[in-house]
N, C-alpha and C positions, 0 to 999 in steps of 0.2 A: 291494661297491659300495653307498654310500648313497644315500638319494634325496635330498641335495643337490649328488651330482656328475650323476646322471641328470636332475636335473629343470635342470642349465645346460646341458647336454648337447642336451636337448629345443627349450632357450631358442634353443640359437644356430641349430638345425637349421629349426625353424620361418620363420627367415629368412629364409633359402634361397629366391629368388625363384625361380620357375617357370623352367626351361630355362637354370638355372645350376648348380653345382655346389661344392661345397667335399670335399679329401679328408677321410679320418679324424684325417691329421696337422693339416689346417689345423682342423679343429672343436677337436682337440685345445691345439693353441697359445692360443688361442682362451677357452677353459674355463680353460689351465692361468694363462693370467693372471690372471683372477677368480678360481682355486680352490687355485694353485698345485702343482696336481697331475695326475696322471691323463696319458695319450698316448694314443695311438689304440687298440689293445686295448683300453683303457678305455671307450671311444667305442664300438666296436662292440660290449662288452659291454652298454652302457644301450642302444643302438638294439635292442639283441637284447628285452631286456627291456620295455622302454618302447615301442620307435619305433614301433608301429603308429598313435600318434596324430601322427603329425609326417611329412614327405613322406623318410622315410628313403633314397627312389631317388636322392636328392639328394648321397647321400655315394657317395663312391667311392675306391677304392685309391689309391695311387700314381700307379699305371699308368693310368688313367683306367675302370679297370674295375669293373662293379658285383658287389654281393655274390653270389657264385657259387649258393649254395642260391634265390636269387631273382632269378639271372639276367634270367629273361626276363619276368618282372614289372615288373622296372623298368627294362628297355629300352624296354618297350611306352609306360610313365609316360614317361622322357626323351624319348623319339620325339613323345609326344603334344605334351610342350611346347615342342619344335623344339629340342630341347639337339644341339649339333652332337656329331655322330656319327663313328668313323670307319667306314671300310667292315667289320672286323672287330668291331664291337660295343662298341666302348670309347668313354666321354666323350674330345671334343679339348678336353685341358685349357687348353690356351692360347689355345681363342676362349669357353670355358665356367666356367672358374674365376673366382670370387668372393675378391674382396679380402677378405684377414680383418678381421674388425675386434674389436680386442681392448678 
């Protein structure tokens, strides 16, 4: 991984308004326009490395789920910014997803 995919990576994640969310595929799409590379394993590999300076709670699976090893870290962060919730702990992507912008 070099640090001009990690540092777009960083760019787009920082955007991320409070109590929104983007998955790993849309941050992905995202990068791969600018960088024409990279997917979401990719994404989560810079947020592994990198993300502590960016609001990484902000990315989520698929499935609206947050990263398992920091589950309940970043439920506590989504919660705090009123990112809607479902009763099982997942982002509802469809009132919390952020429009990509490539």
């Amino acid at each position: 991984m070099d640090d001009e995919y990690v540092e777009a990576v960083l760019d787009v994640v920082e955007q991320i308004p409070p109590g929104r969310v983007m998955t790993y595929g849309d941050v992905a799409e995202v990068v791969g326009a600018r960088l024409e590379r990279g997917g979401p394993r990719q994404v989560g590999a810079a947020l592994r490395v990198a993300g502590a300076a960016v609001p990484w709670w902000r990315v989520v699976n698929a499935a609206g789920e947050p990263p398992a090893h920091h589950r309940l870290a970043a439920l506590a962060e989504l919660r705090a910014e009123a990112c809607p919730l479902t009763d099982d702990g997942r982002v509802r992507l469809s009132a919390a997803r952020l429009q990509k912008k490539t």
